[in-house]
N, CA, C and O of each residue as an XYZ file, in Angstrom:
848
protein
N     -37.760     64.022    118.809
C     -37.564     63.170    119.988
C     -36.224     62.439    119.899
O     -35.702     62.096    118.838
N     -35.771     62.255    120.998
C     -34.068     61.412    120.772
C     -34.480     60.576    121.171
O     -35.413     60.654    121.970
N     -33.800     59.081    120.666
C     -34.136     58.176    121.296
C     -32.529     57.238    121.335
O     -31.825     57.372    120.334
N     -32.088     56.474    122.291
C     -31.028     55.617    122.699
C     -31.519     54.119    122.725
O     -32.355     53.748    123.549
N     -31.110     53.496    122.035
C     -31.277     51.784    121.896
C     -30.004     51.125    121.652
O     -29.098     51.320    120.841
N     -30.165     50.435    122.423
C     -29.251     48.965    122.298
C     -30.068     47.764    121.838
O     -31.220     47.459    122.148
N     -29.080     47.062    120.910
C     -29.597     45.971    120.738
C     -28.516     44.693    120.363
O     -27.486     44.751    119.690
N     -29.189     43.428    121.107
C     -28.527     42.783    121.724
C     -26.789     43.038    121.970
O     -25.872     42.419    121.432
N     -26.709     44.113    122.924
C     -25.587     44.266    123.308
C     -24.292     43.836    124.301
O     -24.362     44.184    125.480
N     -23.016     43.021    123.801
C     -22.902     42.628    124.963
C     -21.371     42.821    124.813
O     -20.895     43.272    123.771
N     -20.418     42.378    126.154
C     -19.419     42.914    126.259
C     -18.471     41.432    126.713
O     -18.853     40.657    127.591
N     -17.448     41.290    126.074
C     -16.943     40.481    126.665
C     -15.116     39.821    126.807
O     -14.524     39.098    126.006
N     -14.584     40.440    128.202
C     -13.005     40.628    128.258
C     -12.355     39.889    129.198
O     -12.406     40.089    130.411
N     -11.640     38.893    128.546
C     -10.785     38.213    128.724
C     -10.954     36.503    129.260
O     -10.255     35.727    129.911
N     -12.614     36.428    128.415
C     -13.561     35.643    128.331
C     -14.522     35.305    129.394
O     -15.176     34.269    129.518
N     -14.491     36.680    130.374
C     -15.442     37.044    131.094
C     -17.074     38.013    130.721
O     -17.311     39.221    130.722
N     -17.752     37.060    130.496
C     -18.818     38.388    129.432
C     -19.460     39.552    131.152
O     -20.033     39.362    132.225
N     -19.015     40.383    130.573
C     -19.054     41.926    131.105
C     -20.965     42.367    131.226
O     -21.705     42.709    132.149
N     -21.145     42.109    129.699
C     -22.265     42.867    129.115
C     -22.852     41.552    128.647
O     -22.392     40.840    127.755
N     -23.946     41.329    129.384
C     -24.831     40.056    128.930
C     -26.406     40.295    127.731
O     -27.505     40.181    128.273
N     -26.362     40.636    126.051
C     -27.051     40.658    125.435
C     -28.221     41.511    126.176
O     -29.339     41.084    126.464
N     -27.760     42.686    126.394
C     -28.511     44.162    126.603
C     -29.514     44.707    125.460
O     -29.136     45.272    124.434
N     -30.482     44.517    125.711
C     -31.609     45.251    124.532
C     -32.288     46.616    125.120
O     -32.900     46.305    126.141
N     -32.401     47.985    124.856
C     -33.467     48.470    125.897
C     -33.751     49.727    124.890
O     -33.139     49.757    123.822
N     -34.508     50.576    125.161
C     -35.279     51.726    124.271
C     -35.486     52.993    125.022
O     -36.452     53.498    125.595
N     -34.597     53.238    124.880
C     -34.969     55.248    125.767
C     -35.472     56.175    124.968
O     -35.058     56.218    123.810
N     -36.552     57.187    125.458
C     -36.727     58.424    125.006
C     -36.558     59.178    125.671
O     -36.333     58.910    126.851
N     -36.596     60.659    125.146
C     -36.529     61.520    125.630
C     -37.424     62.196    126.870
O     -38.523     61.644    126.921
N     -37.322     62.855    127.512
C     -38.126     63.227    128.803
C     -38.431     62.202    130.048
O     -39.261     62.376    130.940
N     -37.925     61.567    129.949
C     -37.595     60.745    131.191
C     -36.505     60.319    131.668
O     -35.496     60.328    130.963
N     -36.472     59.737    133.302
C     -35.419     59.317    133.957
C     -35.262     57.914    133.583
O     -36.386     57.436    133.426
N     -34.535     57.232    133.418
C     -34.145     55.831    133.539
C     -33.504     55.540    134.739
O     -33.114     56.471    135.443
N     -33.304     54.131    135.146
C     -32.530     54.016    136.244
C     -32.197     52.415    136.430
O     -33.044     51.524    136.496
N     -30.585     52.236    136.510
C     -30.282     51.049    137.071
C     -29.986     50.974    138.588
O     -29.551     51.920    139.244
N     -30.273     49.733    139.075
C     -29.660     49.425    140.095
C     -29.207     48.048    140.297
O     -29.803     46.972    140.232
N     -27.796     48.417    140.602
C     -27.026     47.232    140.678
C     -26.173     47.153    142.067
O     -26.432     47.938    142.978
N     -25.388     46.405    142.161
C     -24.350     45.922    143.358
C     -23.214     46.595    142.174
O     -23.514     46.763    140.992
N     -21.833     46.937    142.791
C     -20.925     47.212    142.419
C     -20.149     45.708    141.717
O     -20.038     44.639    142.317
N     -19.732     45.967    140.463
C     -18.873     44.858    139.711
C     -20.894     44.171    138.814
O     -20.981     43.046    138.321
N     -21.621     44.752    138.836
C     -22.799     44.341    138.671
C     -22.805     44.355    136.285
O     -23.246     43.697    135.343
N     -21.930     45.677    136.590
C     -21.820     45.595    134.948
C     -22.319     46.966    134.647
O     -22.514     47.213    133.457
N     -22.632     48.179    135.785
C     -23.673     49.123    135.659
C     -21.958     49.979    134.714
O     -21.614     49.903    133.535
N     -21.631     50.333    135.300
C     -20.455     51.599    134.791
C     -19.415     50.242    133.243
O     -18.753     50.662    132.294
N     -19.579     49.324    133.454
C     -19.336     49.180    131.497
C     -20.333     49.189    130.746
O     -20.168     48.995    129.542
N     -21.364     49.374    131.174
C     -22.980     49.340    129.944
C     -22.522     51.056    129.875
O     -22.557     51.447    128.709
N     -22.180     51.952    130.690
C     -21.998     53.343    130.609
C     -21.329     53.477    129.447
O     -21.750     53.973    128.401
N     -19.850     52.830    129.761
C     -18.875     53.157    129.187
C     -18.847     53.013    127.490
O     -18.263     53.650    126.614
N     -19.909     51.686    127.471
C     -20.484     51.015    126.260
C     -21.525     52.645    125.572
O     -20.942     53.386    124.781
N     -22.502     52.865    125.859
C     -23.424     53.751    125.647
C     -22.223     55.027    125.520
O     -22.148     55.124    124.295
N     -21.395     55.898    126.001
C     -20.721     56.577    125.883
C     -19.973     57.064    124.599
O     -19.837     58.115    123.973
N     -19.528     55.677    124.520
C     -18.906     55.481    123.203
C     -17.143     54.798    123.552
O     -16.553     54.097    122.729
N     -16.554     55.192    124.905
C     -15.689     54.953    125.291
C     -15.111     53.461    125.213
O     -13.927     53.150    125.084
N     -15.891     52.863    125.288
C     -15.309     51.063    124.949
C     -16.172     50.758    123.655
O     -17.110     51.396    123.178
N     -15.548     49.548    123.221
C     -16.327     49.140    121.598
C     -17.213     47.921    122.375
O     -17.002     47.465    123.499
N     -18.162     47.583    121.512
C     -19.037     46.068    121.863
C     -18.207     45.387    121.443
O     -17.281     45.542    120.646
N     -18.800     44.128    122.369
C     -17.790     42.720    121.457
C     -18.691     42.241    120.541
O     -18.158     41.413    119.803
N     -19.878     42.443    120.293
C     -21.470     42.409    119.731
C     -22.652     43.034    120.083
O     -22.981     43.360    121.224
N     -23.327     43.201    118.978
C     -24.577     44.140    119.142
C     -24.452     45.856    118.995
O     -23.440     46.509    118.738
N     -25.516     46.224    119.191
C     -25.227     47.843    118.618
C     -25.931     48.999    119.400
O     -27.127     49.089    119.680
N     -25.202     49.614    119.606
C     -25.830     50.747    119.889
C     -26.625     52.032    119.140
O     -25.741     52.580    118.481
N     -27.529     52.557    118.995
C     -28.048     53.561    117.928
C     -29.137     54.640    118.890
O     -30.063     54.437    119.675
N     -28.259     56.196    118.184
C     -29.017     57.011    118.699
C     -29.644     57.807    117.926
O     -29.252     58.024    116.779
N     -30.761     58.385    118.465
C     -32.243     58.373    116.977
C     -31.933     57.796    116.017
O     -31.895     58.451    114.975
N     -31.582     56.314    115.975
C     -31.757     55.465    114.276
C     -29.961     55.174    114.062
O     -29.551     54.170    113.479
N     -29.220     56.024    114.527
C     -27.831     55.866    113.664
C     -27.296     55.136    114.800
O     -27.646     55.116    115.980
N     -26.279     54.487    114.112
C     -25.317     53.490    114.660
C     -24.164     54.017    115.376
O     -23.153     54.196    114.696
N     -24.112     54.331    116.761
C     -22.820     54.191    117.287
C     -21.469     53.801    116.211
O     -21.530     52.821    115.468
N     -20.541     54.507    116.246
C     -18.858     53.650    116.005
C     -19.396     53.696    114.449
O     -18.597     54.489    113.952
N     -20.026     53.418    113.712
C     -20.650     53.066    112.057
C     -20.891     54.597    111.580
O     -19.957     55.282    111.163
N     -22.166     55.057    111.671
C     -22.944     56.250    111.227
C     -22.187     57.397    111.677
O     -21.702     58.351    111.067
N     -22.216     56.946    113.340
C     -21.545     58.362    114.004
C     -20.397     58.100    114.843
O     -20.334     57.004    115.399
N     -19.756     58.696    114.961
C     -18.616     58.652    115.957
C     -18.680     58.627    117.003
O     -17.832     58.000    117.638
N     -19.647     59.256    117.600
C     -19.076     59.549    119.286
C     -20.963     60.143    118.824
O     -21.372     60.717    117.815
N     -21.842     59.587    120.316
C     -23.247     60.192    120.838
C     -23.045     61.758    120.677
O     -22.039     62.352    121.064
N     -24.252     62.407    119.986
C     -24.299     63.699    119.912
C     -25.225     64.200    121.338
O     -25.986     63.576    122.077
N     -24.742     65.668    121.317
C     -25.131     66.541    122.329
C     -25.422     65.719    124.299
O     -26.296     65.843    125.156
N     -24.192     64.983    124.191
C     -24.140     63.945    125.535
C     -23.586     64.927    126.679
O     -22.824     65.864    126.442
N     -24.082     64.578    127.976
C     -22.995     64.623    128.962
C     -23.015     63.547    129.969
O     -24.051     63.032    130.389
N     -21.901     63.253    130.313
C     -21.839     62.024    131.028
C     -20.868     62.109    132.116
O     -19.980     62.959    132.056
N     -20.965     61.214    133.220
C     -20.014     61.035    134.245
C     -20.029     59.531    134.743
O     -20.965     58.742    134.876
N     -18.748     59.415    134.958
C     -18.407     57.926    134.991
C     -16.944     57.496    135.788
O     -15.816     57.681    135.331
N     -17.225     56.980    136.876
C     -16.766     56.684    138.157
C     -14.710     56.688    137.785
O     -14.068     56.002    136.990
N     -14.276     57.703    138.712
C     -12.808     57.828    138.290
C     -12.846     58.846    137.049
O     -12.372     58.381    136.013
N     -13.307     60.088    136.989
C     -13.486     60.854    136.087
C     -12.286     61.603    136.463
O     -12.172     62.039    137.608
N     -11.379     61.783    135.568
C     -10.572     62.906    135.339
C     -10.361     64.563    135.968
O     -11.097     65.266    135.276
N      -9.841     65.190    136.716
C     -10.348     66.864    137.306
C      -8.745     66.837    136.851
O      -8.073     65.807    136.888
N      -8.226     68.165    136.406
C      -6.994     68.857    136.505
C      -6.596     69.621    137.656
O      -6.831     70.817    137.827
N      -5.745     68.564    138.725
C      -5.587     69.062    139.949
C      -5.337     69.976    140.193
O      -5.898     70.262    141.251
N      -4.465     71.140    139.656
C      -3.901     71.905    139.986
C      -5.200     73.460    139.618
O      -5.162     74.507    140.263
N      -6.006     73.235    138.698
C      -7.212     73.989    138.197
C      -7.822     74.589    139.089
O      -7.451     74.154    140.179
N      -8.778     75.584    139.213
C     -10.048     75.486    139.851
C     -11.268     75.000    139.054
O     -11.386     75.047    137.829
N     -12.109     74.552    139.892
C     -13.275     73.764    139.293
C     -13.729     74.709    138.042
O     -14.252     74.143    137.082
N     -13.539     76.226    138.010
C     -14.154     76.821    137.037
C     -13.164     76.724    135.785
O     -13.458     76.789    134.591
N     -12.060     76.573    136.307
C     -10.614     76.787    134.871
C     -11.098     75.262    134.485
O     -11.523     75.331    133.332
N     -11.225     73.731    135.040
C     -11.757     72.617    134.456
C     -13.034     73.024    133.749
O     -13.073     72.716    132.558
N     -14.019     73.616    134.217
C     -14.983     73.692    133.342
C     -14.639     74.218    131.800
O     -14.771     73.614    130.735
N     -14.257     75.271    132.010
C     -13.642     75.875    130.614
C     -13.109     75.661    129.613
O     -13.445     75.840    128.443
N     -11.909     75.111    130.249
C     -11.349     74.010    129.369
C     -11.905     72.727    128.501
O     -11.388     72.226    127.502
N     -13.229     72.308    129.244
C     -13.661     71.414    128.673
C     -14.562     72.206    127.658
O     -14.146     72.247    126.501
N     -15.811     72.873    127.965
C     -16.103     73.694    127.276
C     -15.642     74.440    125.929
O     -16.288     74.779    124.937
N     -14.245     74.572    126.272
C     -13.436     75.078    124.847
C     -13.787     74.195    123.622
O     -13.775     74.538    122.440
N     -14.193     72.647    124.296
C     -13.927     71.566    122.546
C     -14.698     72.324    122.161
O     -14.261     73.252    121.481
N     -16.254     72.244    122.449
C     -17.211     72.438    121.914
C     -17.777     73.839    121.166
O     -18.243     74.045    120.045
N     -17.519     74.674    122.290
C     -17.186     76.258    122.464
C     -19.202     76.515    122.011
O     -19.567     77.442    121.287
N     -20.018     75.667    122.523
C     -21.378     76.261    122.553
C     -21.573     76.770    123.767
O     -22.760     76.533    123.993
N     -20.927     77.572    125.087
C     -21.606     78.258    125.984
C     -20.286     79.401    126.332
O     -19.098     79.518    126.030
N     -20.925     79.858    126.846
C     -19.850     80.993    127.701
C     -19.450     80.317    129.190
O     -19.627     79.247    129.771
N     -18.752     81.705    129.460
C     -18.287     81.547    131.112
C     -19.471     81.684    132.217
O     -19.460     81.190    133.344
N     -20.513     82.485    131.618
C     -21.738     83.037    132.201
C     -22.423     81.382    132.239
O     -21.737     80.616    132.917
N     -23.041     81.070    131.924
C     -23.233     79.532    131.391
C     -22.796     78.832    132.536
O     -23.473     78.395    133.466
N     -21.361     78.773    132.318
C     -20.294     77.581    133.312
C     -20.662     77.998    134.899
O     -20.990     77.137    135.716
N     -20.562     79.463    135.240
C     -20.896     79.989    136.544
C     -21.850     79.259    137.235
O     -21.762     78.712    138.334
N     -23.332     79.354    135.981
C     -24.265     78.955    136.319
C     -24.679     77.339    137.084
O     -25.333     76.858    138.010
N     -24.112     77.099    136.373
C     -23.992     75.594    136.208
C     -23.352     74.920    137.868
O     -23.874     74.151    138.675
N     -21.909     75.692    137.857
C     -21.326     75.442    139.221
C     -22.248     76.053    140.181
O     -22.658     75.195    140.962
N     -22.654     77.046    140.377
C     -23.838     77.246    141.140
C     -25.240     76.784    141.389
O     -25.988     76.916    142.357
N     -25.428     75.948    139.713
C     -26.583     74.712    140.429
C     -26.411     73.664    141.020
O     -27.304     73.013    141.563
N     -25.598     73.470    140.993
C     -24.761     72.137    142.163
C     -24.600     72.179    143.394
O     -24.362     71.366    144.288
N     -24.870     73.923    143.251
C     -24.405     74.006    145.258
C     -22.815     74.432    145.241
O     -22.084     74.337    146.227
N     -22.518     74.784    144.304
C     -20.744     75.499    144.545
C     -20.574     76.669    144.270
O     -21.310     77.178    143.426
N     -19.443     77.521    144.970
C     -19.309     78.776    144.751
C     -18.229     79.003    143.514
O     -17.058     78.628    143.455
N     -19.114     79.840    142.422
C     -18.349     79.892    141.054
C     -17.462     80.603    141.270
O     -16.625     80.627    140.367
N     -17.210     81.402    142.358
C     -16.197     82.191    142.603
C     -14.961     81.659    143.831
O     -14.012     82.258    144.338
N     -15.490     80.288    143.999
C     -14.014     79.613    144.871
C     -13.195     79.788    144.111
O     -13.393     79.925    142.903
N     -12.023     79.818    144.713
C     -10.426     79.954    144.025
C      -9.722     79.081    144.613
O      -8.546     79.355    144.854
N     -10.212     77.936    144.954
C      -9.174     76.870    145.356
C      -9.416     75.799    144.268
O     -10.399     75.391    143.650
N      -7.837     75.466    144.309
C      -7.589     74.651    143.153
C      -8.572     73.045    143.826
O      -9.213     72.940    144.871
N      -8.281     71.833    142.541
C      -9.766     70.461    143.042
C      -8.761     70.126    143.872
O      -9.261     70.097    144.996
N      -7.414     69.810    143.946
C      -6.556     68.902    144.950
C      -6.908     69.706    146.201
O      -6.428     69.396    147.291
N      -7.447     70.369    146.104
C      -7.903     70.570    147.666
C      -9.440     70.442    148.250
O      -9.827     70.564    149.412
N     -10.161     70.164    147.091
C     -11.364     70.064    147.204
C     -11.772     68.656    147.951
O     -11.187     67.598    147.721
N     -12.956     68.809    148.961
C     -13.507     67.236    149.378
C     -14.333     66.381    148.060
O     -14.645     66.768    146.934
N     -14.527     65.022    148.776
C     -14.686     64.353    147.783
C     -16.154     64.237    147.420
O     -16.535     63.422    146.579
N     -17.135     65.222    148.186
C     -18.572     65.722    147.897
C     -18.101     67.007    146.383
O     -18.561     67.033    145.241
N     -17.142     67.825    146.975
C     -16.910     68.734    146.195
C     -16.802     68.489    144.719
O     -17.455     69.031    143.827
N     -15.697     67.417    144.599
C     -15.138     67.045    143.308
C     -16.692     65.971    143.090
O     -16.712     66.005    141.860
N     -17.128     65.662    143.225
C     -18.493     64.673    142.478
C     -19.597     66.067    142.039
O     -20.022     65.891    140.897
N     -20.100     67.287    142.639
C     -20.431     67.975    142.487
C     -20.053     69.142    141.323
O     -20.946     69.916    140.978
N     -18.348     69.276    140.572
C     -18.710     69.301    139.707
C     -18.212     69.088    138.371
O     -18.024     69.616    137.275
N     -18.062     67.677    139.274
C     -17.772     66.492    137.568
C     -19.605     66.695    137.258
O     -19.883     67.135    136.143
N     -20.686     66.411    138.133
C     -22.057     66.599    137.461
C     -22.320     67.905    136.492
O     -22.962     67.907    135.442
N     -21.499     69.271    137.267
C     -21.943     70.259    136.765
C     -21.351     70.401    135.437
O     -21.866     71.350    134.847
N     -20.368     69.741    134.688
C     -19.779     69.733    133.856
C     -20.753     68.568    132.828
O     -20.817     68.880    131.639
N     -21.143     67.882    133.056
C     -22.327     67.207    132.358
C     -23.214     67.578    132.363
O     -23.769     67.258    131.312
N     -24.115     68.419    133.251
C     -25.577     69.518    132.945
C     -24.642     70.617    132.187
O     -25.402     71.069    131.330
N     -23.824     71.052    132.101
C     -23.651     72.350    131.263
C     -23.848     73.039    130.043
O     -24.293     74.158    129.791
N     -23.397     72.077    129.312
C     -23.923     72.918    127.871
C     -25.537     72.183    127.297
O     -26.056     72.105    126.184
N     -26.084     71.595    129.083
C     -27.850     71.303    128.139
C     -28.256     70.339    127.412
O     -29.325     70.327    126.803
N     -27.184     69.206    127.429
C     -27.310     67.938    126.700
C     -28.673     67.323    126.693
O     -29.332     67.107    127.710
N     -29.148     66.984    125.134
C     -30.135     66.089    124.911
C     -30.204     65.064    125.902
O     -31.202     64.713    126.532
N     -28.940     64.582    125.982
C     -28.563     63.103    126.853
C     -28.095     63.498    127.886
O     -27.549     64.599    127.955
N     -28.234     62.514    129.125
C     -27.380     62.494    130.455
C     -26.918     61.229    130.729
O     -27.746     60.330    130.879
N     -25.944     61.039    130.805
C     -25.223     59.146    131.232
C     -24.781     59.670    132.289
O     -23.809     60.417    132.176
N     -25.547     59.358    134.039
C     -24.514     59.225    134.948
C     -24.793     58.347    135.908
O     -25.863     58.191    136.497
N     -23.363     57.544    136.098
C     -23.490     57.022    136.793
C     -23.089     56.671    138.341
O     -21.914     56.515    138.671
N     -23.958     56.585    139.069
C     -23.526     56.632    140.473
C     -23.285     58.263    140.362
O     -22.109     58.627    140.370
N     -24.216     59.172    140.269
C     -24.149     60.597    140.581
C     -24.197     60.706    141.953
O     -23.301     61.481    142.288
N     -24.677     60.393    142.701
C     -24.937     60.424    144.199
C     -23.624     60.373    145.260
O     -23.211     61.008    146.230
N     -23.203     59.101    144.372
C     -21.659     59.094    145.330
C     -21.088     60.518    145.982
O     -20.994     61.628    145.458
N     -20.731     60.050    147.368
C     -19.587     61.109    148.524
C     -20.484     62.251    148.381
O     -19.757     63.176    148.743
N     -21.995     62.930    147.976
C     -22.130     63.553    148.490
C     -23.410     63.477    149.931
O     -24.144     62.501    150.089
N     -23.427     64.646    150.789
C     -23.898     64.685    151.770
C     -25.550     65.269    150.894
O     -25.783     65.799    149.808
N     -26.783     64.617    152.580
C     -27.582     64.970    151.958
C     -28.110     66.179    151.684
O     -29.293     66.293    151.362
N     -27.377     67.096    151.771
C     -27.867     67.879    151.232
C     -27.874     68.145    149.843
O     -28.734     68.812    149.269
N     -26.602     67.445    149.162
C     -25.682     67.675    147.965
C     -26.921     66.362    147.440
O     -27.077     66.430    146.221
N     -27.614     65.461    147.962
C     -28.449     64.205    146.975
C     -29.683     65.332    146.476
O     -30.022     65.441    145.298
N     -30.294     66.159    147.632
C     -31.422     66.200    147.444
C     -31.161     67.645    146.093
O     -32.046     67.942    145.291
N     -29.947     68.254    146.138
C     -29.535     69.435    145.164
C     -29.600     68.666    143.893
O     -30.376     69.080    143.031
N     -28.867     67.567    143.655
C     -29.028     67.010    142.528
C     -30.282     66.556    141.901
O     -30.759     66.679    140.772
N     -30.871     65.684    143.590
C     -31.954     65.232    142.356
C     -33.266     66.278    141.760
O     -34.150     65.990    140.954
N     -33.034     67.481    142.431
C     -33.593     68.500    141.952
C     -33.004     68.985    140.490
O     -33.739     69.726    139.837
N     -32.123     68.732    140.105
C     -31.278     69.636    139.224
C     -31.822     67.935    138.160
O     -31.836     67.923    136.929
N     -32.066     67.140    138.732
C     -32.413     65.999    137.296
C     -33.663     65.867    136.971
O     -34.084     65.463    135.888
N     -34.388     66.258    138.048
C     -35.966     66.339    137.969
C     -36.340     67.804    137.445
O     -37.453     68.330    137.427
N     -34.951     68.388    136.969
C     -35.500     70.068    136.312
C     -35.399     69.708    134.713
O     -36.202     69.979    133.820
N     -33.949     68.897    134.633
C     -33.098     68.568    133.349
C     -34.489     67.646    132.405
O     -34.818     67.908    131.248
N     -35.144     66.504    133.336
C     -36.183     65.572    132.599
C     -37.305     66.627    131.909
O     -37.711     66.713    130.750
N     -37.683     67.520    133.333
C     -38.643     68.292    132.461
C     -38.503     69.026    131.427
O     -39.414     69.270    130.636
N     -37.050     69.550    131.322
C     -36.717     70.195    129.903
C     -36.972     69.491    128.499
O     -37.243     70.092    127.459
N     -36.828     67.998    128.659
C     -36.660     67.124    127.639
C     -35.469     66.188    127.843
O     -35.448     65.166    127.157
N     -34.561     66.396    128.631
C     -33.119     65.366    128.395
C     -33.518     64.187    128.277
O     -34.588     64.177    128.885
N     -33.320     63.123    127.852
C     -32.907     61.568    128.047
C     -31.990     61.373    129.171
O     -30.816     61.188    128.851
N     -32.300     61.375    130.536
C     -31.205     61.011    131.450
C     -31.645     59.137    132.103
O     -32.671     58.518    132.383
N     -30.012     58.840    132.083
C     -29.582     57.797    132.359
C     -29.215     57.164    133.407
O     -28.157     56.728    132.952
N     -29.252     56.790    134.398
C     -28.791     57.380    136.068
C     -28.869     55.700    136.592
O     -29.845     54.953    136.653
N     -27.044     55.390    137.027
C     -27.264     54.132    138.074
C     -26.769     54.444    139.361
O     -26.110     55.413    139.735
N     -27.257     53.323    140.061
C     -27.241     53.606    141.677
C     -27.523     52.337    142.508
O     -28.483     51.576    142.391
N     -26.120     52.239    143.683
C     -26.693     51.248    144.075
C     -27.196     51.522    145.874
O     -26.891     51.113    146.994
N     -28.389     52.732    145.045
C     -29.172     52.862    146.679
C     -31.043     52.762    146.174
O     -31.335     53.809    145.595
N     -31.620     52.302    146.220
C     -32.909     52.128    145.986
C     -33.623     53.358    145.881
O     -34.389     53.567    144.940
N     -33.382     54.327    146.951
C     -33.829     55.547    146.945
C     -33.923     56.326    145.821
O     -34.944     56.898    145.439
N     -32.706     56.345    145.228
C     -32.510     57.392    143.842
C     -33.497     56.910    142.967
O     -34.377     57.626    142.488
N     -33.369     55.734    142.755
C     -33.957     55.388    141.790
C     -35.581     54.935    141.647
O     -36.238     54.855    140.609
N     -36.007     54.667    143.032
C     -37.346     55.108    143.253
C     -38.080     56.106    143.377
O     -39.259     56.164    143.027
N     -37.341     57.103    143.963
C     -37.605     58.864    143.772
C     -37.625     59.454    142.001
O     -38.491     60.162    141.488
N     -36.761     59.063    141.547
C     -36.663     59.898    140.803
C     -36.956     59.256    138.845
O     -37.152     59.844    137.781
N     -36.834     57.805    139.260
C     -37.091     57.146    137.996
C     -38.686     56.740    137.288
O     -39.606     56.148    137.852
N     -38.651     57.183    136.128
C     -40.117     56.825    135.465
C     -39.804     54.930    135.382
O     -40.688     54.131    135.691
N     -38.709     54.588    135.016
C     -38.738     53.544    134.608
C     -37.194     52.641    134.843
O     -36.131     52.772    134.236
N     -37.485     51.904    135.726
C     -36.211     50.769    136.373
C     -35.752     49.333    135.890
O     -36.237     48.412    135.231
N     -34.616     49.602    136.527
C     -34.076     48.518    135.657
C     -32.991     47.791    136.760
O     -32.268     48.532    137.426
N     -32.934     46.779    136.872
C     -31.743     45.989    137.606
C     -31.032     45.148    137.231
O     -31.530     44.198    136.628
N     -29.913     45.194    137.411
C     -28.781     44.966    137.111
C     -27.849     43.700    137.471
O     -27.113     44.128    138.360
N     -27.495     42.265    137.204
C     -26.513     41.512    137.819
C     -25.802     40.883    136.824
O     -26.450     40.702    135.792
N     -24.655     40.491    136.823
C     -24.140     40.035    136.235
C     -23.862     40.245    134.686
O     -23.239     39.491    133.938
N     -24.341     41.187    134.454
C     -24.158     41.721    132.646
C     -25.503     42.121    132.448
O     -25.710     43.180    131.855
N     -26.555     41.354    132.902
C     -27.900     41.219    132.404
C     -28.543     42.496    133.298
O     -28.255     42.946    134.407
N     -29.680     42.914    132.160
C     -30.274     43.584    132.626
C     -31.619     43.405    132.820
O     -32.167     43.243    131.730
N     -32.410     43.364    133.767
C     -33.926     43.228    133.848
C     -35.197     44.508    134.140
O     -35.423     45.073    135.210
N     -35.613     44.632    133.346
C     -36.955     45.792    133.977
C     -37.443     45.514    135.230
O     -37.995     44.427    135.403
N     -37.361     46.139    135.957
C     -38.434     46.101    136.821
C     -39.779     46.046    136.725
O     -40.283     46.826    135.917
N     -40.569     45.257    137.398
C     -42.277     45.532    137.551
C     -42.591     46.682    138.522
O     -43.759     47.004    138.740
């Protein structure tokens, strides 16, 4: 079983605390879900859990080991996180690949797949600078379901797409939970996270609260 914990985690820049003493306990096979207002603290608790920013205190640990200490960087993760990176000039499949290369656990067969569970054609040949902005959110996701991650960190997955592109996803997270993933998912629309979450959480000001 994987499990993701924070404890008392918090964040704090330029003596604005970010991250207000975050405690929480994930396992595997379920959805989680924040919901916050934007500037709420949802995408630096990400960035925190990611590995991408350090705490200013408290710890992060996945099954038992310590973030930044034990391990370097969360094993078998995929994540997306608002202002994500695409190589403009690429096609969505040459970005996939490329990323794919660190790791080099899937093929091209794999990557196809993947862009095609999103709802995209693995065989477009237009580079992302031409892509809409449903397009490019569609598959920064597919690049985080791809190689099958234990974990999922995303946040605000929903963003710019149309509904057809919400209801593709939340199919593709309600497939990922049943496999086993640990997925992570904020949003600031009630819907997502009532549809699709075992267990909620809201969000203001750093702090985080469970929902009843």
């Amino acid at each position: 079983m994987t499990t993701v914990e924070t404890q008392n985690l918090s964040k704090i820049i330029k003596g604005n605390t970010v991250i207000d003493d975050v405690s929480i306990i994930m396992t595997s096979g379920a959805i989680y879900g924040i919901e916050g207002k934007n500037g709420s603290g949802k995408t630096m608790l990400f960035r925190l859990l990611s590995g991408l920013v350090l705490p200013t205190s408290g710890a992060i640990l996945y099954s038992g080991k310590t973030l930044h200490k034990e391990i370097a960087s969360p094993p078998s993760i995929g994540v997306t996180i608002e202002n994500m990176g695409l190589y403009s000039e690429f096609t969505g499949l040459r970005n996939l690949q490329y990323l794919a290369s660190i790791r080099k656990c899937i093929n091209t067969d794999c990557i196809l797949k993947a862009i095609a569970r999103v709802g995209l054609d693995p065989c477009d040949k237009r580079i992302v600078k031409k892509y809409s902005l449903g397009m490019r959110q569609r598959i920064v996701l597919a690049q985080a379901f791809m190689e099958s991650p234990d974990i999922l960190l995303l946040d605000e997955p929903m963003n710019g797409l149309d509904e057809s592109g919400v209801e593709t996803i939340r199919k593709v997270l309600m497939e990922e939970a049943d496999r086993g993933a640990l997925i992570l998912i904020s949003s600031h629309n009630r819907d997502d996270i009532d549809l699709l979450c075992q267990v909620k959480y809201s969000m203001a000001n750093g702090r985080l609260e469970l929902q009843k």
